[in-house]
C-alpha positions, 0 to 999 in steps of 0.5 A, a space after each residue: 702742282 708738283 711739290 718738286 720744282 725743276 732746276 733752273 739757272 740765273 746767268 749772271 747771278 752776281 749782278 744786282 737783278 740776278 741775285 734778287 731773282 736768285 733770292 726769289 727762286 729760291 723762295 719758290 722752292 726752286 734749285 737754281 744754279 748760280 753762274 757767276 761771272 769772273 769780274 776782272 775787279 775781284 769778287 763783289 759783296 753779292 758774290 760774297 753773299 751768294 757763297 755765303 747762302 751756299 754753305 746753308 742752301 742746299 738748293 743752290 749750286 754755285 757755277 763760274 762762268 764766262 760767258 766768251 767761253 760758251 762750253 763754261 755756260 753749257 756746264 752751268 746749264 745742265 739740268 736747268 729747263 730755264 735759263 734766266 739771262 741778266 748780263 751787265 758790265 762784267 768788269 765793274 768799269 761800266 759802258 764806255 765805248 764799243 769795245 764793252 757793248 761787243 762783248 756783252 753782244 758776243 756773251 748774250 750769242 754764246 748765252 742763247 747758242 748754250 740754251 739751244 744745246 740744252 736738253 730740256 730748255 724750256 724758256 730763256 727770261 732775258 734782263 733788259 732795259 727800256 734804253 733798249 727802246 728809247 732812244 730815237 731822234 723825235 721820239 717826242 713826236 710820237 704819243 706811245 712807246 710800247 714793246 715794239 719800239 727799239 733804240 736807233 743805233 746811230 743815235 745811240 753812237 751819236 750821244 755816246 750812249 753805250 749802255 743803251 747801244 749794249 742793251 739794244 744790240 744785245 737784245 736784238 742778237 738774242 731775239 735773232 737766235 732764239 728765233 732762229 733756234 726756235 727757243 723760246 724766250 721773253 725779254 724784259 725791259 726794266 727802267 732804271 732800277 731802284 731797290 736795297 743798296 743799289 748804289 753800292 751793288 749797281 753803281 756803274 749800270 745805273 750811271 750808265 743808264 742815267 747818261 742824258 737822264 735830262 733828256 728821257 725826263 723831257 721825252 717823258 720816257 724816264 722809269 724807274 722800277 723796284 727790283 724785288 717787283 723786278 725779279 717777281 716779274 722775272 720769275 712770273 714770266 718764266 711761269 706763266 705759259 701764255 708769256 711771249 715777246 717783249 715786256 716794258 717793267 716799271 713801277 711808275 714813270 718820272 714826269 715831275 720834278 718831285 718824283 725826280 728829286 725822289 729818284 735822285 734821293 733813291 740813288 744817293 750817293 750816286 747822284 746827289 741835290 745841290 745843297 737846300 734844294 727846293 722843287 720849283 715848280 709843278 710842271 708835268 711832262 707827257 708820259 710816252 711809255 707803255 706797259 700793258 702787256 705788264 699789267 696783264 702779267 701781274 694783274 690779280 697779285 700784290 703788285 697790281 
């Protein structure tokens, strides 16, 4: 393989999926254009960060973007053959009412619509979520949740589930154009994502994401997945021809009540135990949710 590895660009290198691709491609040996969106509560500790590695990086280009200004997007692209999509609250106020979920919707079109005007574009990896495909009145009745699986719109209004309506409505709108643009792309659904300081880089989508926790658990569909092994598998889909569709990303799935203690101690002090608390029993709920697309993809690595 070619010593020299092509330009490539994450989109929105500021949230906490985005930087750690970012720091994954860099360590290929890949030149990444960092797009940043404008955050409306000034400028976050990853932004910091990423202005920071520029000074030393010469493979790092830095971009400012917003992405309901599609000619922004289009600037950041030039030269990239792959565009990796990881849009998420760009205010830091979080999900709370159909207001937010437009706009990541009118974003992920403009997102898509740049790639298609993009010479040489070769692949779009879309960040997803598994509340993307969760979400369905009597999904207990069913015995597998897998890739073909989306969240029901109406239920998602009907809880209130805003995060999970943005990433559903989001998701399906950039398959929508990509198709229709003949582009091609790979969306990946993550479960709630864990890793270094993600409650103090990440705290409004993972309370998004943890809105009816309670329920997920029961239905068997609550996953969480390390996001370095996140953004290995990014950066995996990118490379590997043969990938296509959607991919379901989680390292393992909660269905005990001492792997929800852990994951709430992984989220602390997002979300905390009541003082003393000791696990109660050892009940263990079904496990719906299924990945073997993902097994396939990094069959033979490290994170097998």
């Amino acid at each position: 393989m070619d010593n020299q590895k092509p330009s490539v660009c994450v989109l929105d290198a500021s949230t906490y999926v985005g930087f750690w691709i970012l720091k994954g491609l860099l360590s290929r040996g890949y030149t990444v254009h960092a797009a940043i969106q404008k955050n409306a509560a000034g400028e976050t500790e990853i932004v910091k960060k990423i202005r920071e590695m520029k000074k030393v990086e010469e493979r790092l280009l830095v971009f400012t973007v917003d992405v309901l200004d599609y000619h922004s997007i289009i600037v950041a692209l030039k030269g990239c053959c792959a565009l990796f999509c990881c849009l998420d609250d760009s205010d830091g106020y979080g999900y709370d009412d159909d207001t937010t979920v437009d706009l990541e919707v009118r974003g992920a079109i403009n997102v898509v619509e740049a790639c298609a005007q993009t010479h040489g574009m070769q692949k779009i990896v879309f960040n997803s979520s598994l509340t993307a495909a969760v979400w369905r009145e009597n999904i207990c009745s069913e015995e597998e949740v897998d890739e073909r699986s989306w969240s029901d719109q109406a239920y998602c209004r009907k809880l209130k589930l805003w995060y999970a309506l943005a990433k559903t409505l989001t998701e399906q709108a950039a398959w929508a154009l990509a198709m229709d643009r003949m582009l091609n792309m790979v969306s990946i659904n993550a479960g709630i994502v864990v890793g270094p300081s993600v409650a103090q880089h990440n705290p409004c989508s993972t309370m998004s994401y943890l809105k009816e926790a309670a329920q997920m658990y029961e239905n068997g569909v609550l996953a969480f997945v390390d996001v370095n092994f996140l953004a290995e598998v990014h950066i995996r889909a990118f490379e590997n021809e043969s990938t296509c569709g959607r991919y379901f990303c989680f390292n393992k799935i909660v269905n005990t009540e001492e792997e929800a203690v852990k994951l709430v101690r992984s989220l602390s002090p997002l979300i905390s135990l009541p003082p003393k608390y000791e696990c109660q029993g050892n009940e263990v709920q079904s496990e719906r949710l299924r990945n073997k697309k993902l097994n396939k993809l990094v069959e033979g690595t490290a994170y097998e």
